[in-house]
N, C-alpha and C positions, 0 to 999 in steps of 0.2 A: 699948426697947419692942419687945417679938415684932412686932408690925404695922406698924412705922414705913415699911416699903418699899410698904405695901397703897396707899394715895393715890397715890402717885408711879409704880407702874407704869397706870395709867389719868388720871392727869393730866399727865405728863411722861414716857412710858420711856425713850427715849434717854438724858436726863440720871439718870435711877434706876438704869436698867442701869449707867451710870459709877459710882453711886456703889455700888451694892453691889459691881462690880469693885474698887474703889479699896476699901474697908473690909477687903476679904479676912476675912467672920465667918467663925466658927469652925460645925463640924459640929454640935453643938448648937444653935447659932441656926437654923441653916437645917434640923434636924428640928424643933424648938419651933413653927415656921413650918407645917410637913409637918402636924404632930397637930393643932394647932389650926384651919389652915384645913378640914384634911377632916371637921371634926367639922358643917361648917354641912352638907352634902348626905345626912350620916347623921340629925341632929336632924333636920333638915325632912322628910324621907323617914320620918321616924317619926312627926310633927308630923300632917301632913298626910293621911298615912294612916289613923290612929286620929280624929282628931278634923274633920278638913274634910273629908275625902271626894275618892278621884278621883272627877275625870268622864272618863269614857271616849270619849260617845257623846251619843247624847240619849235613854238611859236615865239609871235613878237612879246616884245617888253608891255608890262602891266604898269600903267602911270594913275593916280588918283587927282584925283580935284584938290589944290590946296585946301577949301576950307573941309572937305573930307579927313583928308589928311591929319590937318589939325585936330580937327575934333577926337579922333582915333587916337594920337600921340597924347591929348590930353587925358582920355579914357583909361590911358594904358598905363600913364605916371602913376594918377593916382591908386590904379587897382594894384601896379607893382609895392606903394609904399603900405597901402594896406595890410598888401599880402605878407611884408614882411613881420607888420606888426602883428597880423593874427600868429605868424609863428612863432615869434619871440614870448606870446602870451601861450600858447598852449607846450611853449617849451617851459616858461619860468612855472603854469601849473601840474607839468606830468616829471619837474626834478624834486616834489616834495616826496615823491613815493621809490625815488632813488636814494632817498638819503639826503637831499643836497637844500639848502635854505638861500637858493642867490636871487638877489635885488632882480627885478623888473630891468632898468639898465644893463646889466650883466649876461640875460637872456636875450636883451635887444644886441647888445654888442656880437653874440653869438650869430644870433641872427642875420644883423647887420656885414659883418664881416663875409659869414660862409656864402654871402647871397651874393657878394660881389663880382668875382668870376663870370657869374653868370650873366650880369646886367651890362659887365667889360665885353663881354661878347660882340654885343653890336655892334662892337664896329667892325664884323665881318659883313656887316649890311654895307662897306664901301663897296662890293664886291656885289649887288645885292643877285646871288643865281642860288635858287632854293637848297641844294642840296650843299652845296659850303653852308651855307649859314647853319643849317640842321648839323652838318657835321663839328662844327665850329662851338657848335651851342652843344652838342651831347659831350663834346669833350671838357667845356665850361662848366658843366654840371657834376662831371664825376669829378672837378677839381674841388668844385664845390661840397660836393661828400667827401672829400679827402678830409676838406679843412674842418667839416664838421667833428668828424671824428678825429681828429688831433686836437682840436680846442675842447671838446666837452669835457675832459678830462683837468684841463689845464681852466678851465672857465668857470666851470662847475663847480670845481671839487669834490670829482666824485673819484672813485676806484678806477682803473682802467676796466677791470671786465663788465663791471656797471656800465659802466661810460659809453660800451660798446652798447650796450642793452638798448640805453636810456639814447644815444645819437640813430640810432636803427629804428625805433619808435619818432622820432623829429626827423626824420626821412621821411618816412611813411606819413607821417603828418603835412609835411612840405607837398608830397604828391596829392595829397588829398584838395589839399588847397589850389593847387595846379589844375588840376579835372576841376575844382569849381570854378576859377576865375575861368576856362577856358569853358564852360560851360553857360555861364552870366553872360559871356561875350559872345556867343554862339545864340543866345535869345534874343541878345540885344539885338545882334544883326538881323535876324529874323523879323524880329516886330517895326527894324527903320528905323531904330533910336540911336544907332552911329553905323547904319548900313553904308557903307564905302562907294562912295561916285567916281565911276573911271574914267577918265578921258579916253 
C-alpha cells in the first residue's frame, strides 16, 4: 500500500524510520508516495478557494474563478513535487561530506517522508480562516523538523551528532527553497501568468 508508512510516522517514527530503512523500497515507491501525498495541498487549495471562501480579515470571504483556481492548484502540485526533489538532491549531495554514501532513493524517502506533515496540513483549509491554517501549518512544519532529525540518523547512517549537523544544513536547505518557490510565485503573479481571478 502507497501509505502504509503515513500512521507510523506520527504514531511511532523512530520505529517507522527503521523500518522504511530496513525495507530499502524502490524509487518508484517513494515518488507514488511524492504524487500522491502532494495532491492533498493542491485539491484543498482548490477546494477551498472556489467553493468555502478565504477569510482574510473581518471582511467577506475571498472566492476565485474555478479556472483560476485550477490553474493555481496545478502550479502548486508540481512546484511542491519539485521542491521535494530539489531537496532530496542537495540532501543525497551534501551527506558525501558527512561521511555517508546513500542511494538517490534513500535521500528522496527522506525527503519524502519529512515533507508529509506539512502537505497533511491542508486539510486545515476545510476550515479555510488565515490564521488556523498558518497556525496549523507552522506546527506541521516543526513536525516536519522533528522527523527530519530522527530519520537522518536512522536513513543516513550517519553518527547522531553528525546527523544533527548534516539535518540542520537540510533545514536550512528546505527554507532556502521555500523563499524560492515563494519567490517564482510572487513573479509569476506579477507578470499574469497564474495571477488569481476573484469573483
Amino acid at each position: 500500500m502507497i501509505l502504509n508508512h503515513l500512521w507510523g510516522i506520527y504514531a511511532h517514527p523512530l520505529e517507522e524510520w527503521q523500518t522504511i530503512d530496513n525495507r530499502h523500497e524502490s524509487l518508484t515507491y517513494s515518488l507514488s508516495h511524492i504524487l500522491l501525498i502532494a495532491l492533498f495541498p493542491s485539491i484543498m487549495g482548490y477546494y477551498s478557494s472556489v467553493y468555502l471562501g478565504w477569510s482574510i480579515g473581518a471582511g467577506d470571504h475571498v472566492f476565485l474563478t474555478h479556472d483560476s483556481a485550477l490553474l493555481i492548484a496545478g502550479a502548486m502540485y508540481f512546484a511542491l513535487i519539485a521542491g521535494v526533489f530539489a531537496l532530496a538532491y542537495l540532501a543525497h549531495w551534501m551527506a558525501i561530506t558527512f561521511g555517508s554514501k546513500p542511494t538517490f532513493t534513500q535521500t528522496l524517502e527522506l525527503a519524502a517522508y519529512t515533507a508529509t506533515p506539512v502537505f497533511m496540513s491542508a486539510f486545515a483549509a476545510f476550515w479555510p480562516v488565515l490564521w488556523f491554517v498558518v497556525c496549523i501549518g507552522i506546527i506541521a512544519l516543526a513536525y516536519s523538523v522533528y522527523l527530519l532529525y530522527t530519520g537522518v540518523p536512522i536513513l543516513m547512517h550517519i553518527p547522531q551528532e553528525r546527523g544533527f549537523i548534516y539535518a540542520s544544513s537540510v533545514v536550512t536547505c528546505g527554507l532556502i527553497l521555500l523563499v524560492i518557490i515563494l519567490a517564482v510565485t510572487a513573479m509569476l503573479w506579477t507578470n499574469g501568468i497564474v495571477s488569481p481571478m476573484f469573483t
